[in-house]
N, C-alpha and C positions, 0 to 999 in steps of 0.2 A: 185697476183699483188697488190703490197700498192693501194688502191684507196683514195677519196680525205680525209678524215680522218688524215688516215696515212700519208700523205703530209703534212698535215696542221698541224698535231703534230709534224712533221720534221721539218717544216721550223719555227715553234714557241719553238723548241730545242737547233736550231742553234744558234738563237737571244743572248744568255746571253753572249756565247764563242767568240762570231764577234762582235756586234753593239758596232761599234765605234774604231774598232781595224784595226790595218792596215797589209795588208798579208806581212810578208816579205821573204817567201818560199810559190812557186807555181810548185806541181810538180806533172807533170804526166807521172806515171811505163809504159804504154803501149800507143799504136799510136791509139788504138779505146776501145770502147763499140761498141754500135749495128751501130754507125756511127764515124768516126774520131773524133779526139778531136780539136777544132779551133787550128789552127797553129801557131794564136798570144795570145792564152792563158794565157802564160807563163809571155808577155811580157806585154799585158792590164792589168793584175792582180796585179802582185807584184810590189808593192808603194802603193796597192792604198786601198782607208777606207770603210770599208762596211759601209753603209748608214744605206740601205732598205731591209726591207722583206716579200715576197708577194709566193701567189702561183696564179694560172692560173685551174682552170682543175685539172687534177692531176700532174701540174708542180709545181717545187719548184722556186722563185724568189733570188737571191741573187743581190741589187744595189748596184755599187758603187759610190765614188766622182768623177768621172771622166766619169761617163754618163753612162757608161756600166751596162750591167744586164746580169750575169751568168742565164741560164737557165738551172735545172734539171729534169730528171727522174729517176725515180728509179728504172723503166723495171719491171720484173720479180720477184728480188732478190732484188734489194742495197736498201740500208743503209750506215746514215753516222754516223763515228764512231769516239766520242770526246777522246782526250788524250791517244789513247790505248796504250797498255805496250810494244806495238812492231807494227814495219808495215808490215801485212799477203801480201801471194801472191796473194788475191783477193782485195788491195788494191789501187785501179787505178787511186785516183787522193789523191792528198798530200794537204791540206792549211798547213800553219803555221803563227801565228799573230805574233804583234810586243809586246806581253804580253808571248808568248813561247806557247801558244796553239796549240796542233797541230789536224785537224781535217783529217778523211780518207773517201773516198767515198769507201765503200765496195761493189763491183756488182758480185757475183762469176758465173754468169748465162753471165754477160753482154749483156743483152737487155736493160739497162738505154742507159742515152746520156745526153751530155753536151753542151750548145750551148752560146755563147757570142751575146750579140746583143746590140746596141745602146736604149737609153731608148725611144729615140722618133722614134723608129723602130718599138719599141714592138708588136703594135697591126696590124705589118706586120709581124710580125712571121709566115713563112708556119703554125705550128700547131697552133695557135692560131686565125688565118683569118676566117675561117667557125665557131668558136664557138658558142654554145648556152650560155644564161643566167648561172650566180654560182648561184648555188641551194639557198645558205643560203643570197641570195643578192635582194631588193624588185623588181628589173624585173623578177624575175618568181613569179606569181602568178597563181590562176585559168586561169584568162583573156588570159594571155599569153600562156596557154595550151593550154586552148578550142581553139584559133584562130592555134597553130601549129602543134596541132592534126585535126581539122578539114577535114574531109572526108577519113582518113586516115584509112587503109583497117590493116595492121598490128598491131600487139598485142602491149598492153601497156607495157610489160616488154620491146618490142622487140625497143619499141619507145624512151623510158627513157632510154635506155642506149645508144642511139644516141647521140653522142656527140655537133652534128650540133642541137640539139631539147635543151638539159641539158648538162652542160658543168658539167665534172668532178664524173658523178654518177657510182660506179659499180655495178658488178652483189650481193653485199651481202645485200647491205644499200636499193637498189630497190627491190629486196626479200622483204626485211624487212618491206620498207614502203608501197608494197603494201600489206603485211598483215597486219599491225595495220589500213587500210583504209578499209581491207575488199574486198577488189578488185582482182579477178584473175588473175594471171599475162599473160592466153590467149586471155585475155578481148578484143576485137577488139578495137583499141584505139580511135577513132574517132564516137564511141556509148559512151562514155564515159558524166556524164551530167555533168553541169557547178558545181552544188553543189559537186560531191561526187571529182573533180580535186583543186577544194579548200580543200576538206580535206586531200586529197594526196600531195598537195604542204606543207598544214601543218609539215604531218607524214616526209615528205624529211627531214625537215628543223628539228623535231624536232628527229629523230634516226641519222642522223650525230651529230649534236651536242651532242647526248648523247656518240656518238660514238668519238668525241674530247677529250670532258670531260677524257674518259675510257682511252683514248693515243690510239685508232684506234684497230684494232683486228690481234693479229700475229697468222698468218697460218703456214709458213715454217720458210720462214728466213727472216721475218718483226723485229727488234728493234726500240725503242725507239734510239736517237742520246745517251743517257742517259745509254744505254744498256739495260735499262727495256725495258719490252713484252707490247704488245698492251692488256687491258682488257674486251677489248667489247663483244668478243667474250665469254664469259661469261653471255650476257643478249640479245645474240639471243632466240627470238621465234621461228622460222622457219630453219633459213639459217642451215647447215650441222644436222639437225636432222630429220631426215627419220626417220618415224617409230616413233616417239616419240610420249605422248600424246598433242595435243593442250590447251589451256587455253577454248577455247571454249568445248571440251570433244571430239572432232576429233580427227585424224591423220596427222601428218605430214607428207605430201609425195613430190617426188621429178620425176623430169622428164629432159632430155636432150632437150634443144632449143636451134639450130644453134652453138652447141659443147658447151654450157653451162649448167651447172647444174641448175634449177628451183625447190626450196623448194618452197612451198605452203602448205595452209591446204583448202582441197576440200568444205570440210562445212560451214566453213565463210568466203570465199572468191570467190564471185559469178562477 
């Protein structure tokens, strides 16, 4: 699944092909993804000038001049795909600017979704109401950990990928940072001390942004809007390397928690 990385390279892909262009084709090939497509899609869209660009979590923001803010996911699969030579049969939803762009939301799995919402609605969006802090934004710090981890009986892997605790994190980039913090990820989270969540909010903030930089990490079927591949995956430590050697002189090993895969290295991550 794109996590926020890969959102955040998507939605700063879009930017060059939209800001400031106006849709004058909105079209969507089928009646759904993993939920229907707004009904008035069609008709909020086309006139009108993309603004804004933002993400949520792991949503994509699209505003326009007219108040409105497309909301996307990218599920499982999508990807959106600039200028292609042809429009595929996995392509479900159509823009086209008033400059001749034409952009495709690709989803061939269709777990994405598409949702319109008023801009002074937004932070009523069902997925968006319960959110925790964006990792790379200064309300997550230590402070704010220690207080919503406190007494909390479940693992740190298990807490950081709460959406309600850290808005936006997956399971590769939370692998990640908690081995460059050193932290095991069946740590009990609420043992956790004030000093060593201050350097774990560091590690958050600083293997996403490396993971921006790289354009996110493509597993199956992640692209760039650009069509290029995500690089990160390339300067994992841990994440899909069982069995490797560590930088510490360990092992890489992997375990299943709650149907997810768990890299770790046993020997520096106490």
């Amino acid at each position: 699944m794109p996590e926020l990385p890969e959102v955040e390279t998507t939605v700063r892909g879009l930017r060059p092909p939209l800001e400031g262009r106006r849709l004058t084709r909105v079209e969507t090939r089928r009646a759904d993804l993993r939920r229907p497509f707004p009904p008035d899609l069609r008709q909020r869209m086309t006139g009108a000038t993309i603004i804004g660009f933002g993400r949520r979590a792991k949503y994509g923001l699209l505003e326009t001049d007219r108040g409105d803010v497309m909301i996307f996911h990218l599920g499982m699969s999508g990807r959106w795909r600039i200028d292609p030579g042809e429009i595929g049969a996995h392509d479900h939803l159509v823009l086209e600017t008033d400059e001749g762009r034409v952009l495709a939301l690709c989803d061939p799995r269709r777990f994405g979704s598409v949702d319109l919402v008023r801009k002074v609605d937004l932070a009523e969006f069902p997925a968006f109401k319960a959110l925790g802090p964006e990792p790379l934004e200064p309300e997550l710090n230590g402070g704010y950990l220690a207080r919503a981890l406190e007494g909390r009986t479940a693992s740190i892997k298990a807490m950081l990928l709460d959406q309600r605790i850290v808005a936006g994190l997956g399971n590769i980039y939370v692998c990640e940072a908690l081995h460059m913090t050193g932290i095991a990820p069946g740590m009990m989270a609420g043992r956790i001390s004030r000093k060593r969540l201050d350097r774990l909010v560091d590690a958050i903030r600083n293997v996403l942004a490396a993971a921006i930089e790289a354009g996110g990490s493509t597993l199956r079927d992640y692209a760039r809007p650009d069509g290029e591949l995500g690089y990160f995956a390339k300067q994992w430590l841990v994440y899909g390397r069982e069995g490797e050697s560590c930088r510490c002189g360990g092992n890489v090993a992997r375990r299943v928690d709650g149907g997810r895969s768990t890299f770790y290295c046993p020997k520096c991550q106490k």
